[in-house]
C-alpha positions in Angstrom: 112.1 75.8 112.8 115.5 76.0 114.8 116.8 72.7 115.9 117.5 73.5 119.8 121.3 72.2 121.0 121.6 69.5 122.8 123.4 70.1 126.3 127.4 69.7 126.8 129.4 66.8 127.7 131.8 67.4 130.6 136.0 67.1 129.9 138.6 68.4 127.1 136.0 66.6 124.3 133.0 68.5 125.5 134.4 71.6 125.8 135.6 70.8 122.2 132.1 70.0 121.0 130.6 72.8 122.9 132.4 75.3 121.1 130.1 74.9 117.6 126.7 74.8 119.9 127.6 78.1 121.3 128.3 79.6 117.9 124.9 78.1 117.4 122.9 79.6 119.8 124.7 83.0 118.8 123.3 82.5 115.5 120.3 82.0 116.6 119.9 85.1 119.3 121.5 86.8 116.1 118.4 85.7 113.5 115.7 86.4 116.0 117.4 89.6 116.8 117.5 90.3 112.6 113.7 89.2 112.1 111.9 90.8 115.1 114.0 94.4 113.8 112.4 93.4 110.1 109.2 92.6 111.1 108.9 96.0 113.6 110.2 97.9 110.3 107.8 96.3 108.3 104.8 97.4 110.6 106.2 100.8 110.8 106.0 101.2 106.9 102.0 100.2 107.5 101.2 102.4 109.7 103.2 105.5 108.8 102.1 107.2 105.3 104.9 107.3 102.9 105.1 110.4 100.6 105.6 108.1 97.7 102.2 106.3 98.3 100.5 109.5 97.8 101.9 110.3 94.7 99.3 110.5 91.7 100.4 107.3 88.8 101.8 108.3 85.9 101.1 105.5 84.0 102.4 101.7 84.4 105.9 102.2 84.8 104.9 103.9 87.7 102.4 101.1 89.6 103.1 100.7 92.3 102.6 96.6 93.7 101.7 97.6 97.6 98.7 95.0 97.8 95.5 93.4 95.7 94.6 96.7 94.1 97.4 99.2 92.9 98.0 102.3 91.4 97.4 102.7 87.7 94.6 99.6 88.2 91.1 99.8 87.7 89.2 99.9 91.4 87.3 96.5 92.5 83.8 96.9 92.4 82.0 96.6 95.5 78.4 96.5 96.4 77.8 97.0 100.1 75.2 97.4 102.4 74.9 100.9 103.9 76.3 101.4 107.5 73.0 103.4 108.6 69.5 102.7 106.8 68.7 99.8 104.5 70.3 101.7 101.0 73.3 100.1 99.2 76.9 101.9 98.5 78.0 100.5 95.1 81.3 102.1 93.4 79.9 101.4 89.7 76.8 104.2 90.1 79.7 106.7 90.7 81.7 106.2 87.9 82.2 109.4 86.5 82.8 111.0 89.8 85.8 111.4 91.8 86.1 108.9 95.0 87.9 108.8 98.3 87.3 105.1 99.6 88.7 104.8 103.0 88.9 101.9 105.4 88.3 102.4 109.1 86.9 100.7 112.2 85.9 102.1 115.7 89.1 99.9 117.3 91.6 102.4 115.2 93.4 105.3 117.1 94.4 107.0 113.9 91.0 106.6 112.3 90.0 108.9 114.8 92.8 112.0 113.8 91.7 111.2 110.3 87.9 111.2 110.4 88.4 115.7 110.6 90.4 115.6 107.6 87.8 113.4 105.4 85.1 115.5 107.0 87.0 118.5 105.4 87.3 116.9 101.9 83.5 116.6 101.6 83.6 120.7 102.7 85.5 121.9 99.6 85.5 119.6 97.4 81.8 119.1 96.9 82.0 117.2 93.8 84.4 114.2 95.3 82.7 111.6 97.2 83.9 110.0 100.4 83.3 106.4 101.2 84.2 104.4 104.6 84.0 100.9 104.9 84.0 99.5 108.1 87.2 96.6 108.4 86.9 93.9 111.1 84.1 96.2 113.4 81.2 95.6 114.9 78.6 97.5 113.2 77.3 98.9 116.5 80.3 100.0 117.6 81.2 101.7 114.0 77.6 103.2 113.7 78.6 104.8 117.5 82.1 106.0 116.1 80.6 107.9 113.3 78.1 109.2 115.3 80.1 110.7 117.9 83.1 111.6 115.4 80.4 113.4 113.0 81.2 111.7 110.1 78.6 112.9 107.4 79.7 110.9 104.6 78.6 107.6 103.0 79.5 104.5 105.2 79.5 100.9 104.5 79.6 98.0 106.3 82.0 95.8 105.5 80.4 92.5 105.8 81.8 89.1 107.2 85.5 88.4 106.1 85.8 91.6 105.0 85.7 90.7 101.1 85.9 94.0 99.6 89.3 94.5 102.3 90.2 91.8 101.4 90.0 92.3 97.1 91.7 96.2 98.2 94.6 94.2 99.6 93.8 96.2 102.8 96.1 94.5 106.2 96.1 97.5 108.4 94.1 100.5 108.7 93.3 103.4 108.2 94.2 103.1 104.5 92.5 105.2 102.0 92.3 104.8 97.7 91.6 107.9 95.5 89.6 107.2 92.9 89.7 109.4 89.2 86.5 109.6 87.0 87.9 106.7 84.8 87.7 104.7 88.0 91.6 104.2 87.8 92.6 104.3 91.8 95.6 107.3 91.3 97.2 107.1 94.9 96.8 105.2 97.7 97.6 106.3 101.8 98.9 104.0 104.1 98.1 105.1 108.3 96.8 108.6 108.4 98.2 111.5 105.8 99.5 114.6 105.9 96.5 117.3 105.5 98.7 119.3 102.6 99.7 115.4 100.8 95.5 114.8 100.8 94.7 118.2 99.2 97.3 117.2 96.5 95.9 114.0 95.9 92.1 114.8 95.8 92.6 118.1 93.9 94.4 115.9 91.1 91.6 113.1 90.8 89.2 116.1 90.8 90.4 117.1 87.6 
């Protein structure tokens, strides 16, 4: 908290004394001016996909600490009810398989350019599995989304609090994890990727 100044005293010793309180409200203007320009930078860097983030780990002197679940880390397990029908999504029955887990909600612009591009992985890369789970959404609304976006994949529902968001380290979406066989997440994609850094990245965990 910022201790407000107190208000000038008239004459030669207030003018004095005001001196320091105006040097102190420039420091302030000055720190909120320096925060709100960190904090706008910092929201960028959510929301934009970095090249780096989609880059496949190498090993541990290459993890990456970006949230709960990193690169070169085993993926948390998760066993969720299905968005449509009464089945259950769990990551442990597709180990040994490749998997793209994304995060999305009916609320998100971006999800929206993305939902083509996830849509095109399950096309040509038949042997890769794509997983949503709904963050912070209504499952109406989602189950609405997906129908009018055509989303053919499997959807989950994210449940209250969001736990398996939550264990992913997931703040803002979309955000998406690639999965390898070993269950080792390899890269993970902040906002909505490039559609030439996404062929990279699944190609590699196809392997």
């Amino acid at each position: 908290m910022f201790a407000r100044p107190g208000p000038e005293r008239p004459g030669a010793e207030g003018a004095e004394s005001g001196k320091p309180a105006k040097r102190r409200r420039g420091g302030v203007l000055l720190g909120a001016l320096a925060l709100g320009i960190a904090v706008a930078a910092g929201i960028g860097a959510v929301r934009k996909s970095d090249p780096a983030d989609l880059t496949i780990d190498a090993g541990p002197a290459r993890t990456r600490i970006a949230g709960v679940a990193t690169t070169g880390a085993l993926a948390p397990p998760f066993d969720l009810a299905a968005l449509n029908g009464s089945g259950r999504i769990s990551l442990d029955a597709l180990r040994g398989k490749p998997v793209v887990l994304n995060f999305w909600a009916s609320w998100c612009a971006e999800c929206k350019a993305e939902f083509p591009l996830l849509a095109e992985i399950t096309r040509t890369h038949p042997g890769v599995t794509v997983i949503g789970i709904t963050y912070n959404d209504l499952a109406f609304d989602a189950r609405r989304f997906a129908r009018d976006h055509h989303a053919t994949w499997e959807l989950a529902k994210g449940g209250d609090g969001d736990p398996v968001g939550r264990a992913y380290g997931v703040r803002a979406i979309p955000q998406t994890f690639f999965i390898d066989r070993a269950g080792v997440i390899r890269a993970r994609a902040f906002g909505l990727p490039g559609r030439a850094a996404l062929e990279h990245v699944v190609s590699r965990i196809s392997k």
